[in-house]
C-alpha positions as a printed Julia matrix, in Angstrom:
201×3 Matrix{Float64}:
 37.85  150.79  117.32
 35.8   152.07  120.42
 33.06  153.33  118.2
 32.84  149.76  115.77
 32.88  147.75  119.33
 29.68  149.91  120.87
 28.12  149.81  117.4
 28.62  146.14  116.73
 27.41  145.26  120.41
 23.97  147.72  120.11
 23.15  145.98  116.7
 24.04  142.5   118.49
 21.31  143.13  121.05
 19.2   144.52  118.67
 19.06  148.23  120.52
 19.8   149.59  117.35
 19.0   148.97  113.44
 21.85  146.48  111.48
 25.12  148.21  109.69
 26.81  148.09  106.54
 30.03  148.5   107.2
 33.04  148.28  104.45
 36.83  147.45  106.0
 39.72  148.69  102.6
 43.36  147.51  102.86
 45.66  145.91  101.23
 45.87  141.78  101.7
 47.17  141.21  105.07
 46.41  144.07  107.2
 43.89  142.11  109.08
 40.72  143.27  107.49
 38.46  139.75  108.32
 40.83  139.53  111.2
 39.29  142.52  112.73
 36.03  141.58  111.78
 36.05  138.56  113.33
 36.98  139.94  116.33
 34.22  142.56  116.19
 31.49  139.95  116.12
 33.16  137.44  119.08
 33.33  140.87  121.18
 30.02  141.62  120.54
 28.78  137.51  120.98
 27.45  137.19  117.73
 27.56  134.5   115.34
 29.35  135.29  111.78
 28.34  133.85  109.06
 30.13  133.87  105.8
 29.2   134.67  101.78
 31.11  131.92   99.78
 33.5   133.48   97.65
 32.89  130.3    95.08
 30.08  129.01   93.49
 29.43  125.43   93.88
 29.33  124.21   90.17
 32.83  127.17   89.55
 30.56  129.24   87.37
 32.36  131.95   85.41
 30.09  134.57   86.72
 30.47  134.59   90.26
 28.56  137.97   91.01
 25.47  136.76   90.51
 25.65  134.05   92.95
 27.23  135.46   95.71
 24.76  138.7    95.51
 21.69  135.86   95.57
 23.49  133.99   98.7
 24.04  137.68  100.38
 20.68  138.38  100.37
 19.36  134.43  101.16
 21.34  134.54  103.96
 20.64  138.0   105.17
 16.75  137.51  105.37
 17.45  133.89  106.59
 19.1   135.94  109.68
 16.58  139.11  109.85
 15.26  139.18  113.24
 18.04  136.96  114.75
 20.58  140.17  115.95
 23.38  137.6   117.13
 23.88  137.26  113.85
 26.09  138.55  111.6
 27.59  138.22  108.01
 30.96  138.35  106.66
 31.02  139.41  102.89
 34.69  139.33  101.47
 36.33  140.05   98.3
 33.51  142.27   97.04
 35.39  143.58   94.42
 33.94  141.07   91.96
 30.74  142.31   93.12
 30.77  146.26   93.83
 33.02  147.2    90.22
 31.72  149.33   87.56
 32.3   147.88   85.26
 30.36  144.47   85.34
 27.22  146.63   86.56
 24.09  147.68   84.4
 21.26  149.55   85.27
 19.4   146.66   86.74
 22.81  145.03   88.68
 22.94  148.79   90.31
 19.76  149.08   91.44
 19.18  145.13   92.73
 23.06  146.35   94.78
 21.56  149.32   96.18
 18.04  147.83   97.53
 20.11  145.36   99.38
 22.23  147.84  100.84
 19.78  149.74  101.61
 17.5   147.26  103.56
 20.11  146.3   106.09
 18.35  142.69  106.98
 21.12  142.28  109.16
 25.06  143.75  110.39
 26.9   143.1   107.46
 30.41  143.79  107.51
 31.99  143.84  103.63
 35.88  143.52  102.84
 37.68  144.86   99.44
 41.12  145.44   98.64
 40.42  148.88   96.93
 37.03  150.89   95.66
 38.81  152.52   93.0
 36.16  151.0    90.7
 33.47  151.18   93.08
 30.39  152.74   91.34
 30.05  156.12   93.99
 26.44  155.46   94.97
 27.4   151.95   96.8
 29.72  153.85   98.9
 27.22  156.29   99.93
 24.96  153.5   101.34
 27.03  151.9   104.07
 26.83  152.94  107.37
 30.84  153.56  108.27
 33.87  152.45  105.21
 36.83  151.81  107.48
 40.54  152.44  105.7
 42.56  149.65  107.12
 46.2   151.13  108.23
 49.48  149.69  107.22
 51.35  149.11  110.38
 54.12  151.83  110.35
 58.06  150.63  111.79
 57.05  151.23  115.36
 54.15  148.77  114.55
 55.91  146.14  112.98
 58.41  145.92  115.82
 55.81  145.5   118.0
 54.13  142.85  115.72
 58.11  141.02  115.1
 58.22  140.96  119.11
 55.04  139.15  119.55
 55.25  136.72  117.27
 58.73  135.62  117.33
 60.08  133.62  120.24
 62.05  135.85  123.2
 65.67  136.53  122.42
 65.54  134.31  118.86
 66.78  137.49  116.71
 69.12  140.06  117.11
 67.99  144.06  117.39
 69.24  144.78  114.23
 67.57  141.64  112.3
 64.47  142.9   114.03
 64.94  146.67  113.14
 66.47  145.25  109.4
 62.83  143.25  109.52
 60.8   146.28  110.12
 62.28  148.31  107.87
 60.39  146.5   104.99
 57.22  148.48  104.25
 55.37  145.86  102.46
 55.32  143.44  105.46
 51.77  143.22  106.97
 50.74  141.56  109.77
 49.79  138.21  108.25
 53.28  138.3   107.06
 54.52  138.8   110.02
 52.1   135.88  111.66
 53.96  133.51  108.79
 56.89  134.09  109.56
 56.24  133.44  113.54
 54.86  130.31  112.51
 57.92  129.04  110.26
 60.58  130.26  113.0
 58.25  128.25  116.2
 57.94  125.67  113.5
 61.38  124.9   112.08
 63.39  126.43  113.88
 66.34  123.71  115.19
 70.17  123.84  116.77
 71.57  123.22  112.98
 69.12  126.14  111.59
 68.55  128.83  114.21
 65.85  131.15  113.46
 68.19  133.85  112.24
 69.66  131.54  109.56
 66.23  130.72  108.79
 64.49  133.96  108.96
């Protein structure tokens, strides 16, 4: 995290050239989360890719990778800004690339208009040459038990559950912080006399 915040704020200044920089987790462990808070540390802008295409075209790809690059040169020159590419699966898999797809994927990867941070679930199907083109690929970590007490504490009201509903809560590996965030919300939401949050939880 130390390194990504000093590289994020050089690029932001422009005392150094733009990044590509990939974030891989599973939904929920705070991949555009993290991002986010990358570019308000470093006082840039973020701008986003749309994950849709206007008229819902079947063929997605092809627009997104034309609004990547529009709005990358749009911003080249302008260092406060960034862009936010998510769900790049669609985009980066094998097995919707040919010859030409690969090359037009690594030019703009390559060229690095502007810090670009992009956000996938998984690069199992990732063609191996895209991955050698960005600047740092960041492995988002599931939040181990220690974590997700930490996370339960935070986000649910003081003295609301018992320890062992808490430790019972954190014993569930597949809850992720956005989970966790949910489940805040419900309990500050709903919460009531006739359903405390333990009944509701």
């Amino acid at each position: 995290l130390t390194l990504l915040k000093s590289c994020v704020e050089k690029t932001s200044t422009g005392a150094s050239a733009p990044l590509n920089i990939l974030f891989i987790g599973r939904p929920g462990t705070g991949k555009t989360e993290l991002v986010k808070a990358l570019a308000k540390h470093a006082g840039a802008g973020l701008l986003e890719v749309p994950v849709i295409a206007p008229d819902n075209r079947r063929d997605t790809s092809t627009y997104r990778l034309t609004e990547f690059e529009r709005i990358s040169l749009m911003i080249n020159g302008a260092p406060r800004y960034q862009l936010l590419f998510d769900e790049v699966e669609d985009v980066l898999r094998q097995g919707l690339l040919d010859e030409t797809r690969k090359a037009w994927i690594n030019r703009i990867l390559e060229q690095r208009h502007t810090t670009s941070y992009w956000i996938c679930n998984s690069t199992r199907d990732f063609e191996a040459s895209f991955m050698r083109r960005f600047d740092y690929v960041i492995n988002m970590p599931e939040p181990d038990f220690d974590a997700r007490i930490r996370l339960l504490k935070n986000a649910l009201p003081n003295d609301c559950v018992t320890p062992q509903l808490l430790r019972a809560l954190a014993y569930s590996d597949s809850l992720t912080p956005a989970d966790i965030a949910r489940l805040g919300n419900s309990v500050s939401r709903f919460a009531s006399e006739q359903l405390p949050a333990e009944k509701l939880i």
